[in-house]
C-alpha positions, 0 to 999 in steps of 0.5 A, a space after each residue: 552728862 550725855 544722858 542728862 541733856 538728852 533728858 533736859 531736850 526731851 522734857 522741853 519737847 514735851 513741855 512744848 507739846 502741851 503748850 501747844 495741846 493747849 492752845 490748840 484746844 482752845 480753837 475748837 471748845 468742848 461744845 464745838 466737840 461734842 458738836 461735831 462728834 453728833 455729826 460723825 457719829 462717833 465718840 472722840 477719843 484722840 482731839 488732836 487727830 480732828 484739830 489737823 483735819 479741820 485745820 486749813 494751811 492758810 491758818 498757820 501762815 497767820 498763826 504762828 506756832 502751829 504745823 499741823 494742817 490737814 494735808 496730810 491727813 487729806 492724802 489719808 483720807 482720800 485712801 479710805 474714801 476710794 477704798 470705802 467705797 470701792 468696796 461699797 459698789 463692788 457688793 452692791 453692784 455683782 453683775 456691772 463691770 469695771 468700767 461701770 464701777 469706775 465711772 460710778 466711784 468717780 463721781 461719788 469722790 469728785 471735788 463737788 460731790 465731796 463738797 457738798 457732803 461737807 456742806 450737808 454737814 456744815 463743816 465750814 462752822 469748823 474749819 480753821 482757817 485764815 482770816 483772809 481765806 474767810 472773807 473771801 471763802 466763797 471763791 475757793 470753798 468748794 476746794 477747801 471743803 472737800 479737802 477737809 472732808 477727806 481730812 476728817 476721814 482719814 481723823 475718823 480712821 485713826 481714831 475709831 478704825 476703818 468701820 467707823 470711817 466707812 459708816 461715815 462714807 455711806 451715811 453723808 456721802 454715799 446714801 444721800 446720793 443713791 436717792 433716786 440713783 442720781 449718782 448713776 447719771 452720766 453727766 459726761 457729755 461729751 463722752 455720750 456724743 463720742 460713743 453716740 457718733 461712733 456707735 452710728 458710724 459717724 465723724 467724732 465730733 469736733 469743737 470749736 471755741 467761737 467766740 470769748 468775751 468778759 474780763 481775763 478773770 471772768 471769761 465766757 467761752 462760746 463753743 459749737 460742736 460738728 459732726 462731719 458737715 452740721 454743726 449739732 450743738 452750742 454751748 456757753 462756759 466759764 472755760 473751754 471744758 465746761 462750754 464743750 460739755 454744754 454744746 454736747 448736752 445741746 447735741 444730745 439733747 437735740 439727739 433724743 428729740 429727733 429720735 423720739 419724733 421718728 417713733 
């Protein structure tokens, strides 16, 4: 009798399951597939795996029934990606050090890099999302895509492997930012005017917020930058971080400028 329940509970299960494969099919058509498998480059072998990838969690709070959002493959994804390309600068690059490869990754797998992969790709024309999250995708886009970019990763890893992945990673991501070596620019500001001071023996340099002004939800910050006595740069920003990074690019800038007067 045991037996029998057991088989009764599994039968359920997996009548269950094909309810949902099928209506989950329906999300995204055959011609949104085909689509898509142009774009990755890769034939589909396992539709499930892209559906979570592509499926945001803010659609299941509206759709009940489904529980497979794309966290999960994110958190996989985002593994291959620092593998990928780990592996990619590591034999492109013999004669850099760590420092230089790990500065370098970074900005290759920061949130805005990855976003603007998924938008060369136009992965929103996919996205399974919440009908409020797509009247208002715009504020939080940037986030959503580069979440289910990696998402897609880790689909392409489980169905075609990590070749296929890593292929993927250098075609959208990695060659589209090595045109001109756009992905070796530092744009670490501060850090540039850190090393700059203490590579002259200078005080490190200091920041202050002076001024701060618009609604709480829109603010604008005003910051100016010291080294030692002379204030050296300002700068305007949405938040305290990005107005010092600006100050520092006015310092540095203001840096090169002397000492290209001085030769």
């Amino acid at each position: 009798m045991g037996k029998f329940l057991d088989w009764i509970v599994e039968r359920l299960k997996q009548r269950e399951a094909q309810k949902k494969s099928k209506a989950i099919s329906r999300l995204l058509t055959a011609k949104k597939f085909s689509e898509l498998e142009k774009i990755i480059g890769i034939s589909i072998k396992n539709k499930t795996y892209f559906i979570q990838a592509l499926m945001h969690r803010s659609f299941l709070e509206q759709n009940f029934g489904y529980d497979i959002s794309n966290e999960r493959l994110e958190f996989l994804g985002d593994s291959v990606l620092s593998l990928s390309v780990a592996e990619y600068l590591y034999e492109s690059f013999p004669e850099k050090d760590e420092g230089f490869l790990t500065k370098v990754r970074s900005k290759l797998v920061n949130r805005l890099a990855l976003a603007e992969a998924a938008d060369r790709i136009k992965l929103a024309d996919f996205l399974l999302i919440s009908k409020n999250l797509s009247t208002n995708f715009q504020a939080g886009q940037k986030t959503v895509l580069a979440d289910a970019f990696e998402a897609l990763i880790g689909a392409i890893y489980l169905d075609n492997g990590l070749e296929a992945a890593q292929h993927f990673i250098e075609r959208i991501l990695i060659e589209p930012n090595s045109k001109d070596g756009v992905y070796l620019i530092d744009e670490n500001f501060k850090s540039q005017l850190l090393e700059y001071a203490q590579g002259q023996k200078l005080p490190i340099p200091v920041y202050v917020v002076m001024n701060e002004e618009g609604p709480q939800h829109n603010r604008v910050f005003s910051v100016s930058v010291s080294v030692g006595d002379n204030i050296v740069g300002y700068g305007k920003g949405r938040n305290k971080k990005s107005a010092e990074q600006n100050a520092a690019h006015e310092a540095l800038q203001k840096i090169h400028q002397e000492i290209g007067n001085l030769k």
